[in-house]
BAKOLZA-293324 format. One line per 2 residues: number of its first residue (from 1); their letters; for each residue x, z negated, y of N, C-alpha, C, O. Coordinates in steps of 0.02 Angstrom, whole numbers, plus 32768, in hexadecimal, padded with zeros to 4 digits. Layout:
<nodes>
NUM	A	X Z Y X Z Y X Z Y X Z Y; ...
</nodes>
This chain:
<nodes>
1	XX	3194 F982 0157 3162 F954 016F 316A F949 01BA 3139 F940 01DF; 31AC F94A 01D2 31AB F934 0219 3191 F96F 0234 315B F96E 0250
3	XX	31B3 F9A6 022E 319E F9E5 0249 313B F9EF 0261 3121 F9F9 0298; 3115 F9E4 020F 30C5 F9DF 020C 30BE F9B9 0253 3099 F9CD 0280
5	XX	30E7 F97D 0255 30D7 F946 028F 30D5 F95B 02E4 30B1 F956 0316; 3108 F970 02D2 3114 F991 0314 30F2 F9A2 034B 30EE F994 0387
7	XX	30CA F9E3 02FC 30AE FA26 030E 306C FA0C 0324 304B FA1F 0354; 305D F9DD 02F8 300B F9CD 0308 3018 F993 0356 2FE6 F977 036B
9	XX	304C F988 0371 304C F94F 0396 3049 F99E 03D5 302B F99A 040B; 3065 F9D0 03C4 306C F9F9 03FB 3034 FA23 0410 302E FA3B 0449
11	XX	2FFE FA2E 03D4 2FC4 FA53 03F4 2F83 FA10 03FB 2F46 FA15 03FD; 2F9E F9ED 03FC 2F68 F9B0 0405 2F7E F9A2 0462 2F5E F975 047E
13	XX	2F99 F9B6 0479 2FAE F9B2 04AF 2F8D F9DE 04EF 2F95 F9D1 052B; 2F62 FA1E 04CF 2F3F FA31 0511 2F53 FA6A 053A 2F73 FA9A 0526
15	XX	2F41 FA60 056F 2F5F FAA9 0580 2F8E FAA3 0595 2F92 FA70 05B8; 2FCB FACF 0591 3017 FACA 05B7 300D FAC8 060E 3024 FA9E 0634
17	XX	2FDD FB10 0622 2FDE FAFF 0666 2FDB FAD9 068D 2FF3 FADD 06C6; 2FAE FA97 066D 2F9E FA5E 0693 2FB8 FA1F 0686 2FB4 FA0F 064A
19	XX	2FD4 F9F1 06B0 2FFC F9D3 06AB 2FD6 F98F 067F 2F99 F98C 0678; 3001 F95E 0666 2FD4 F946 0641 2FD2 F8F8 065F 2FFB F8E6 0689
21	XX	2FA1 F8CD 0648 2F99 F893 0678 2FDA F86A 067F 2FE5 F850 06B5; 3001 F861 0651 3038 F826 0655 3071 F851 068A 309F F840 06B0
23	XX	3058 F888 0678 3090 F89F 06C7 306F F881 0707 3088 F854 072A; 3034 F89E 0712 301E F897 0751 300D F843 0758 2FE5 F833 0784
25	XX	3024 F81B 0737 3008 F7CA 0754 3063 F7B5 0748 3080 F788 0767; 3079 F7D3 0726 30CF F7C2 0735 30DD F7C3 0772 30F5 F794 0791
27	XX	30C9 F812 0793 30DE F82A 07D5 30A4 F7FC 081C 30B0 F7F9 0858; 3068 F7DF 07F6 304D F7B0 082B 3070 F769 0820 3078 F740 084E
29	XX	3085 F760 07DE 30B0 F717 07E1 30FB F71A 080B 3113 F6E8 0825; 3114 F751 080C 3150 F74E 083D 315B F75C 0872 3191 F757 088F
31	XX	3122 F770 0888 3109 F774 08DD 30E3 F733 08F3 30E5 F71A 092B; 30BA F718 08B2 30AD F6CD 08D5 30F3 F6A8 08EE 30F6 F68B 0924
33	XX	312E F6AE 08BD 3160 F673 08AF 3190 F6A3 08FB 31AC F685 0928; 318F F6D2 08F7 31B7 F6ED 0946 3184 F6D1 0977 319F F6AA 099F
35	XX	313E F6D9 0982 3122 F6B6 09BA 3137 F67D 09D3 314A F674 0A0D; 3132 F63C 098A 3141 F5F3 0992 3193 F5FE 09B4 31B0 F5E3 09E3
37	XX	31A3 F628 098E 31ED F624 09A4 3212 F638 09E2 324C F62B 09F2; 31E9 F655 09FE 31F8 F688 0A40 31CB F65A 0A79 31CB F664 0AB5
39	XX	31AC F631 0A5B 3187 F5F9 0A84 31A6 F5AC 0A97 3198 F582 0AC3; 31DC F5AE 0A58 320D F590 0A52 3235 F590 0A81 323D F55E 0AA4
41	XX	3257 F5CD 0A8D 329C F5E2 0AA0 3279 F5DD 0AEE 32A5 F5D0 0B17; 322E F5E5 0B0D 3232 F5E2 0B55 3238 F5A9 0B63 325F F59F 0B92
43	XX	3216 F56B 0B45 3217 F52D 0B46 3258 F51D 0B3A 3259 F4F7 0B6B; 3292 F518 0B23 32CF F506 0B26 330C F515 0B47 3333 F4F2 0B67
45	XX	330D F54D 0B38 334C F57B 0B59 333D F58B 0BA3 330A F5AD 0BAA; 335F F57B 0BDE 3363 F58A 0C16 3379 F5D5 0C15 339F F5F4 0BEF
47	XX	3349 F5EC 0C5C 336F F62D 0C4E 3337 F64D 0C34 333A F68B 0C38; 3309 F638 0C1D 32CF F674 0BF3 328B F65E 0C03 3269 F637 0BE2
49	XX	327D F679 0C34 3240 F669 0C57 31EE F6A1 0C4F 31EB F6DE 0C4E; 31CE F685 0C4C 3179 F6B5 0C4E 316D F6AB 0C98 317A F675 0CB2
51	XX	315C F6CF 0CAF 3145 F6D3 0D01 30F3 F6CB 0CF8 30CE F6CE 0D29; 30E1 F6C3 0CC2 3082 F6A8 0CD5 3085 F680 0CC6 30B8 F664 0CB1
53	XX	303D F666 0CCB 3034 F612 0CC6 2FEC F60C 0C94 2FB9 F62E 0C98; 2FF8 F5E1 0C6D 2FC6 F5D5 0C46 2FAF F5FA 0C22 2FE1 F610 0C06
55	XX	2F72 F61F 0C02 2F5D F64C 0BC4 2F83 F695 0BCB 2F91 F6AF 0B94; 2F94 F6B8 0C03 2FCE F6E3 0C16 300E F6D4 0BE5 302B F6F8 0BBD
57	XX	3018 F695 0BF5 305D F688 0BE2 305C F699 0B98 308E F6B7 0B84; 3027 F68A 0B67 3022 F678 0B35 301A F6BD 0B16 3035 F6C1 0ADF
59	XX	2FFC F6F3 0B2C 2FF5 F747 0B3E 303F F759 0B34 3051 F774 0B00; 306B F74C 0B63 3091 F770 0B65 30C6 F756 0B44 30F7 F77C 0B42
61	XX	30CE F718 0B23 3101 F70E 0AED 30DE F728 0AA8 3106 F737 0A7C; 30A0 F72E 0A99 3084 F76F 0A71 308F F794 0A63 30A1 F7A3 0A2B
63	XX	3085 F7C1 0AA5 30B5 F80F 0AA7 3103 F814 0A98 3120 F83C 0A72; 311C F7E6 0ABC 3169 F7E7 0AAA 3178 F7E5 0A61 31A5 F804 0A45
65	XX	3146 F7B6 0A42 315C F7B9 09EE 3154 F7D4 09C2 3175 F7D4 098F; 3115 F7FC 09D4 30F1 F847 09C1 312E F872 09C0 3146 F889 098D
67	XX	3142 F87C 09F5 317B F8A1 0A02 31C0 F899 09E3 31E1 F8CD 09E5; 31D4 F875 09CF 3215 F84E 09BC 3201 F86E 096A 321E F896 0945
69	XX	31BE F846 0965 31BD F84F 0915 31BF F8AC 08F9 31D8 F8C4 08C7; 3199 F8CD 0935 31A1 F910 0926 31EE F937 092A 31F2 F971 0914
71	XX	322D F916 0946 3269 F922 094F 3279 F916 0927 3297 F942 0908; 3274 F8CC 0905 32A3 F8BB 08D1 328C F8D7 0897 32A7 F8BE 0865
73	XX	3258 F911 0887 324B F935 0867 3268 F978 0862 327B F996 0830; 3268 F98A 08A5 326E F9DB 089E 32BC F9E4 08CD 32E2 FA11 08BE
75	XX	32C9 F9BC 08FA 330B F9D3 0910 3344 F9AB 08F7 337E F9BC 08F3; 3323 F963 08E4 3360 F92F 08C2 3397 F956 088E 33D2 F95D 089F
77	XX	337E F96D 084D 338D F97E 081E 33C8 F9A6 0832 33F4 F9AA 0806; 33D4 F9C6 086E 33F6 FA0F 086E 3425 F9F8 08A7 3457 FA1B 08AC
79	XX	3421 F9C3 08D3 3456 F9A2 090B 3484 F965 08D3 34B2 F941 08E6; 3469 F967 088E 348C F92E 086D 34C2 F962 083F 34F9 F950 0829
81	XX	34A7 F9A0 0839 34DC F9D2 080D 3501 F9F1 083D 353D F9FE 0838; 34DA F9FE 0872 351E FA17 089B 3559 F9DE 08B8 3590 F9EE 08CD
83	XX	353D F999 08B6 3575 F95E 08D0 3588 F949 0887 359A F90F 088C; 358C F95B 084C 35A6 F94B 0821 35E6 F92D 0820 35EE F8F2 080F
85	XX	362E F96A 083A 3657 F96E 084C 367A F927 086D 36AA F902 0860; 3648 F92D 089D 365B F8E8 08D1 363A F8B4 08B6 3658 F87F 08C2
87	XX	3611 F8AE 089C 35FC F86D 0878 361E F862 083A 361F F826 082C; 3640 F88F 0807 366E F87C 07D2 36BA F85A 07FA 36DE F837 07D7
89	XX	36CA F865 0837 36FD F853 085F 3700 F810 0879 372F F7E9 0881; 36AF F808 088A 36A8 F7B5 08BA 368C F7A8 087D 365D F78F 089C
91	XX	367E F7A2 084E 365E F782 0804 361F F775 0809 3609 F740 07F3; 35FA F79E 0824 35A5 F7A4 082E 359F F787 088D 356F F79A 08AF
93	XX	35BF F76A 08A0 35AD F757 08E6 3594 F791 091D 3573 F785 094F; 35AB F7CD 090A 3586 F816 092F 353B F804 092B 3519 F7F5 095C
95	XX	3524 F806 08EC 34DF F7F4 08E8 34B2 F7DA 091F 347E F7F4 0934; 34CF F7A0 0934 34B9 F77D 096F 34AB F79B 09B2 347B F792 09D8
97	XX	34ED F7CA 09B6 34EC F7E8 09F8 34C3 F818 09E0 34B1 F836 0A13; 349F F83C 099C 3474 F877 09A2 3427 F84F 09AB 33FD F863 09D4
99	XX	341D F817 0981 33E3 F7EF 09A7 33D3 F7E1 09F5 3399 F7E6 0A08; 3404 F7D1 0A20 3416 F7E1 0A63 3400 F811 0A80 33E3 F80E 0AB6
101	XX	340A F83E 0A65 33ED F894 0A88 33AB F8B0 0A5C 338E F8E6 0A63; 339F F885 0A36 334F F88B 0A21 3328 F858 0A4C 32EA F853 0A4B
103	XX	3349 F83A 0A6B 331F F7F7 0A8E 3314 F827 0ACF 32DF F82F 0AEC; 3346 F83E 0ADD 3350 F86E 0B21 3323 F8A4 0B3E 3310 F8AE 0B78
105	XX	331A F8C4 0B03 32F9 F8FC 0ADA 32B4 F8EE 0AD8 3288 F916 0AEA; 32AC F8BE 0AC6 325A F8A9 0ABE 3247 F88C 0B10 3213 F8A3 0B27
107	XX	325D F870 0B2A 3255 F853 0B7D 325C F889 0B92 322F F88E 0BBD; 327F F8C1 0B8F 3278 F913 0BBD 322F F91D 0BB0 3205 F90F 0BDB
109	XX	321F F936 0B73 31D4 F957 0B63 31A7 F925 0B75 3178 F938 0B97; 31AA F8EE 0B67 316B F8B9 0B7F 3169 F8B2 0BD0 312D F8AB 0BDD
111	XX	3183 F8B1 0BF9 3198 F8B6 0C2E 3186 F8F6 0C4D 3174 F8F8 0C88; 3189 F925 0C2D 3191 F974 0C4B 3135 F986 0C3F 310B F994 0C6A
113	XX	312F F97D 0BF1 30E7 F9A0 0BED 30B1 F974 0BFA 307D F989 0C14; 30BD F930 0BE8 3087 F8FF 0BE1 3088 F8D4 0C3A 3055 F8CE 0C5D
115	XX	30C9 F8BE 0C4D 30D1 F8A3 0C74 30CA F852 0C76 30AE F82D 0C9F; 30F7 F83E 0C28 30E2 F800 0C16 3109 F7DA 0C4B 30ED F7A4 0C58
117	XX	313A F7E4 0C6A 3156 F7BB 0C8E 318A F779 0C61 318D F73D 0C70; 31A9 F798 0C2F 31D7 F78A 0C07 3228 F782 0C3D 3241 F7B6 0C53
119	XX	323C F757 0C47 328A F767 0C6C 32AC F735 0C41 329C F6FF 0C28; 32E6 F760 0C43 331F F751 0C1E 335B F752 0C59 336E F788 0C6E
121	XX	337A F70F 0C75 33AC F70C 0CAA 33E8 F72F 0C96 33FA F769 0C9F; 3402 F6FA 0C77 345C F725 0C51 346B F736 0C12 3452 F711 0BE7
123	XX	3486 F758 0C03 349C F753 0BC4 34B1 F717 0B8D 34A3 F712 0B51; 34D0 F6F7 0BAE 34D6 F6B1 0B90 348D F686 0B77 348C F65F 0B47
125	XX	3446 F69B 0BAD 3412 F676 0B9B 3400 F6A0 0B6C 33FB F685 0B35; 33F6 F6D3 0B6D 33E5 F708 0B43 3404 F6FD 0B05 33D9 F6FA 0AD9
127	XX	343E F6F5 0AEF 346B F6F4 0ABD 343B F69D 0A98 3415 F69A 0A68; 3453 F665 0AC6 3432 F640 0AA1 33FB F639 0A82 33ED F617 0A50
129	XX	33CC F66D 0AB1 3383 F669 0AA8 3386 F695 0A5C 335A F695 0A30; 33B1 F6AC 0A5C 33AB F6F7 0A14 33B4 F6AE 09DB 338D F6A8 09AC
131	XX	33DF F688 09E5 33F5 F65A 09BA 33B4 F633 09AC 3398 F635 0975; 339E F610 09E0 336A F5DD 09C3 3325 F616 099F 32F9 F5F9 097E
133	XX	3320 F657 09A5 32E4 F669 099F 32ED F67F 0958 32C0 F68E 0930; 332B F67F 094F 3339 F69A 08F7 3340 F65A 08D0 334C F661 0894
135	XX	333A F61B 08E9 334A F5E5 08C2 3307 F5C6 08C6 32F4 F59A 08A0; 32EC F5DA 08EB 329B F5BA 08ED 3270 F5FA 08C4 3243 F5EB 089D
137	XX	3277 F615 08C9 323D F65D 08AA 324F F655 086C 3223 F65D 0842; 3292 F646 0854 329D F63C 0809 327E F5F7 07ED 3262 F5F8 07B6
139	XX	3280 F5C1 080D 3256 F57F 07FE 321A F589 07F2 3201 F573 07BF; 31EC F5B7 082B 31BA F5D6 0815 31A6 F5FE 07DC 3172 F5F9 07BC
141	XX	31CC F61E 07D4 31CC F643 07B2 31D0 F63D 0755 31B2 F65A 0728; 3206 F608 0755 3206 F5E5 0711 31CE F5B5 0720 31C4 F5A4 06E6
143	XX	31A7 F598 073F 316B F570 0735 3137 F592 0712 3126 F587 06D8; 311A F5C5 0744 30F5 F5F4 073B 3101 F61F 06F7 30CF F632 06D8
145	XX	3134 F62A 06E5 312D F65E 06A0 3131 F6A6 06BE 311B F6D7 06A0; 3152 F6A8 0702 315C F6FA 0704 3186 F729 06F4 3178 F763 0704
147	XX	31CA F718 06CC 31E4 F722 06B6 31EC F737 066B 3212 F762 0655; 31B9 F708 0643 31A6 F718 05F8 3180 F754 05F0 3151 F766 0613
149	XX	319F F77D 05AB 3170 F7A7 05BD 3139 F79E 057B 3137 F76B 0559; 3114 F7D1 0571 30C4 F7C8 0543 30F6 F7D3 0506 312B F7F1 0502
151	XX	30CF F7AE 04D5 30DB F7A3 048B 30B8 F7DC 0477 307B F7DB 046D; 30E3 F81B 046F 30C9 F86E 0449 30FF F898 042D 30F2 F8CE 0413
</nodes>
């Protein structure tokens, strides 16, 4: 019986090639909750400044989260297996410093192609800023429901 269930839950599902909606509004719910959050972190943390002013500004902490969210997709996964090592050593605190160089990472490309005018002073602001933007995007994030996934 479970098996019948399954099967019919799996061709009721559509085409494989195309991605299906609860992905794609997951992946707009956690780019909203990095926006708020990365909107956060300029407003608080010294040290992390937008160089425009007004609807610019609002542009280019956009892009930055656009960006972030496309990292913590496609390059996160593979800077967390290769720091394994060192994060089984500091008891997950590596983590932080690989959020750090995704924060870094994303202010290079936004900066380079777009020209959001993202600056990041020191490492230390940077480091905190990695901190508040993972503790705020997750608040978001459990509000929002981007984390749950579809009942199938």
């Amino acid at each position: 019986m479970q098996f019948l269930q399954s099967v019919s839950l799996q061709t009721n599902k559509g085409n494989r090639n195309s991605p299906e909606r609860g992905e794609l509004m997951n992946f707009f719910l956690r780019t909203l909750g990095i926006f708020i959050a990365v909107g956060v972190a300029v407003w608080l943390v010294p040290g992390i400044d937008i160089y425009n002013d007004g609807t610019a500004a609002w542009v280019s902490i956009a892009i930055v989260a656009v960006i972030i969210a496309l990292l913590n997709m496609s390059i996160k996964p593979i800077m967390q297996l290769l720091g394994l090592p060192i994060s089984i050593l500091t008891l997950g605190l590596f983590y932080l410093v690989i959020n750090t160089a995704l924060l870094y990472i994303a202010a290079g490309i936004s900066n380079t192609i777009f020209n959001a005018g993202f600056n990041i002073e020191t490492f230390g602001s940077g480091f905190v800023a990695s901190i508040v933007i993972s503790i705020v995007s997750t608040l978001v994030n459990s509000i929002t429901g981007a984390n749950r996934t579809p009942p199938y």
